[in-house]
N, C-alpha and C positions, 0 to 999 in steps of 0.2 A: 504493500500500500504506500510505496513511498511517493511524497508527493501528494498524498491529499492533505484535505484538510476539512476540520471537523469544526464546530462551534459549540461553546460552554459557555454560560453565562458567568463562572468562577472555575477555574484550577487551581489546585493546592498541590504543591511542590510537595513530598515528602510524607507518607504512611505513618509516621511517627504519633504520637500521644496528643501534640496540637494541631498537628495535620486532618486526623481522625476524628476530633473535634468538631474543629472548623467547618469539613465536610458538612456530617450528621448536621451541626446546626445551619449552614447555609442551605442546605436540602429543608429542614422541615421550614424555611422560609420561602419554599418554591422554586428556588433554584435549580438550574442543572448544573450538577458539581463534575467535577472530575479531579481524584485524585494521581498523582503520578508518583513513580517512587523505582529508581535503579535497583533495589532489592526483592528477592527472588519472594520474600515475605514479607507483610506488614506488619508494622511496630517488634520488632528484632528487639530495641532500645528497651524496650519495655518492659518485656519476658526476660533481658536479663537484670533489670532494675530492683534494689532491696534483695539482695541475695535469690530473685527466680519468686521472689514473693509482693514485688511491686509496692513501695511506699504511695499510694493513690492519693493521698492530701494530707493535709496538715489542718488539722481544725482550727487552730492557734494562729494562723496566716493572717497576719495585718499589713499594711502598706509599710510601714517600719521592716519590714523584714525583705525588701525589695528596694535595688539602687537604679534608681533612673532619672534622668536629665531633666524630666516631666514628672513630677510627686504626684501633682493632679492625676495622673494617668492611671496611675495603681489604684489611688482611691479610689476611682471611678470601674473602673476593671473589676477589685473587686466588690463593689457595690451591686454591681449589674450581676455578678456571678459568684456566690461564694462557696467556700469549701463545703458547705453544707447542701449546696443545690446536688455539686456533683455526689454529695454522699445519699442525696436522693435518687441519683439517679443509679447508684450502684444496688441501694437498694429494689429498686422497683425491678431490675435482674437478680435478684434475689442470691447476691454474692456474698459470702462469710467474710468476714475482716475481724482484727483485732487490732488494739492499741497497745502498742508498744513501747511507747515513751508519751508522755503529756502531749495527746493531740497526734499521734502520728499514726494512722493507720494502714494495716497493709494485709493485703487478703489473706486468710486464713490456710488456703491451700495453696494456690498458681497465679501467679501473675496472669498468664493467660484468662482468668476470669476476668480480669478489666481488659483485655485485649479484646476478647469475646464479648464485651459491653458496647465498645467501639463500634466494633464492625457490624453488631445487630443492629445499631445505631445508625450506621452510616446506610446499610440495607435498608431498612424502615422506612431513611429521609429521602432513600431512591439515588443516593450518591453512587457513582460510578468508580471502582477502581481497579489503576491498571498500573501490575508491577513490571519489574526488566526492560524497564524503558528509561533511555538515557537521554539528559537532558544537553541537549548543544547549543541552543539559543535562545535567548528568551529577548523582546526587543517589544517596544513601546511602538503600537499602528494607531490612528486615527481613533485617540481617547481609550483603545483599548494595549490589550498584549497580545504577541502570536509566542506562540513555544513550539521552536524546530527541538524534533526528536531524532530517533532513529525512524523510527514506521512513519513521520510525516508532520504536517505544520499541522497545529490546535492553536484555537483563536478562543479568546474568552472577554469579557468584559472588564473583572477582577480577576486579581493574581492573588 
């Protein structure tokens, strides 16, 4: 297929823990996502994260605990989103966790059960993803992005 090209209204760079995210939540806003990702699997990073047992949040997580140019920006990030939403959401998959130190929780059995959160997640919001695909260019067209791959140009609106 090289040489075509396709249209997404967002592509996310990268299968990882905020890629998988991003996804799921730009899908349940309607979107047509796609994710991309040179690895043969999604979220790799993750399953080996917290010794294969995934530290998933920290309930204790305040804007003081994050360095940025922009203070506003954490406040607001996680005002809109807190470690408590996602501990909803881990429940509603109905995943084991335990706390480990003040506020730090991490799944009971597999890291994989937050991977397997993700992806039911990004299924659900109807995100699309596509691994062993390497990224060669990525370049700014009239208001949007195109991303030259190996298999062909993808045009999206967000990056």
């Amino acid at each position: 297929m090289a040489g075509s090209s396709s249209a997404y209204d967002v592509i996310i760079i990268g299968a990882g823990a905020a890629g998988l995210m991003c996804a799921a939540t730009a899908g349940y806003r309607g979107r047509r996502v796609l994710v991309l990702d040179h690895a043969n699997k999604p979220g790799k990073k993750i399953l080996m994260s917290g010794g294969g047992r995934c530290n998933f949040t920290n309930l204790n997580s305040t804007p003081a605990n994050f360095l940025s140019d922009n203070p506003h920006y954490c406040i607001s990030a996680l005002k809109r989103y807190t470690p408590q939403d996602f501990l909803e959401l881990v429940d509603r998959h109905d995943v084991e966790y335990e706390e480990k130190a003040p506020g730090q929780l991490f799944c009971r059995d597999s890291a994989k059960d937050v991977l397997n959160v993700l992806l039911t997640e990004c299924e659900w919001a109807g995100a699309e993803i596509r691994l062993k695909t390497q990224i060669q260019k990525v370049r700014e067209v009239n208001g949007g992005y195109q991303v030259v791959t190996g298999s062909g140009v993808l045009s999206c609106e967000s990056l």
